[in-house]
C-alpha positions in Angstrom: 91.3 -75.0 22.5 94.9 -74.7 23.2 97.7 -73.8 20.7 99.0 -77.3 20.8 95.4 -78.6 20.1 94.9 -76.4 17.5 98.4 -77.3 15.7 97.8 -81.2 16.6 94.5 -80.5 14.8 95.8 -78.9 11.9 98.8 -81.3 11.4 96.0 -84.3 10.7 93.6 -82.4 8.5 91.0 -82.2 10.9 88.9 -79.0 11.7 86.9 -77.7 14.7 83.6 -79.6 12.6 85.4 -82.3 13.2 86.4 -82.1 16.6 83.2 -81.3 17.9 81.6 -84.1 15.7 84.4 -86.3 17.4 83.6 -85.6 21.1 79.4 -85.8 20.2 79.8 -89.2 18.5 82.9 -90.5 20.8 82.9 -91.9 24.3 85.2 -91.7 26.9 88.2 -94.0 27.1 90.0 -93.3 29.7 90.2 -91.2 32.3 93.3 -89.5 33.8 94.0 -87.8 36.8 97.0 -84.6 37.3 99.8 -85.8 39.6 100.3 -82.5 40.3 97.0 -80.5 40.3 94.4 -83.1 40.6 92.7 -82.2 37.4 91.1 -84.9 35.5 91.1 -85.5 32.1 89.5 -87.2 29.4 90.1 -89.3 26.6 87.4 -89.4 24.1 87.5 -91.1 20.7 84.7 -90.7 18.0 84.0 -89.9 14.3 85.1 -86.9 12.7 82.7 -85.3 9.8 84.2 -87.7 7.2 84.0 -91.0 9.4 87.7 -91.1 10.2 88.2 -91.9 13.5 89.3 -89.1 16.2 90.7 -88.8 19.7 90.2 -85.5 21.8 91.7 -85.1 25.2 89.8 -82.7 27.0 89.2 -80.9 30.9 86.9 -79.1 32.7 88.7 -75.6 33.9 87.9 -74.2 37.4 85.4 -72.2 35.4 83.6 -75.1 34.3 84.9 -74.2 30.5 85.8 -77.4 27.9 89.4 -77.2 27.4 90.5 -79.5 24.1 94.2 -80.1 25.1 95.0 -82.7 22.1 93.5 -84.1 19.0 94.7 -87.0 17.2 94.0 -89.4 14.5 92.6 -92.2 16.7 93.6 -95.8 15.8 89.9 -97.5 17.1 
């Protein structure tokens, strides 16, 4: 998780529970692709623990890690 992620998280009363809750219970929205380095990322928007709604954008790293760039009360 990066430090914006974790402040973005933070800043709307979610917790990790809730991310993780968000990305099993979400689906992918959209799809975005790096100008620069090619890197995909992905918008996913689900549930957090107390059923309020929740977007995560997310990558793969070139060691195949889960990176959560942002989280953000979704408006589904």
């Amino acid at each position: 998780m990066t430090i914006h992620a974790e402040e973005e998280m933070n800043a709307d009363g979610f917790t990790i529970f809730d991310v993780e809750n968000g990305i099993f219970t979400g689906t992918i929205v959209e799809r975005q692709r790096d100008i620069d380095t090619g890197e995909f990322k992905y918008v996913i928007e689900g549930e957090s623990v107390e059923d309020r709604d929740i977007g995560v954008v997310a990558k793969l790293s070139p060691t195949r890690k889960l990176v959560i760039i942002t989280v953000y009360e979704a408006k589904i």
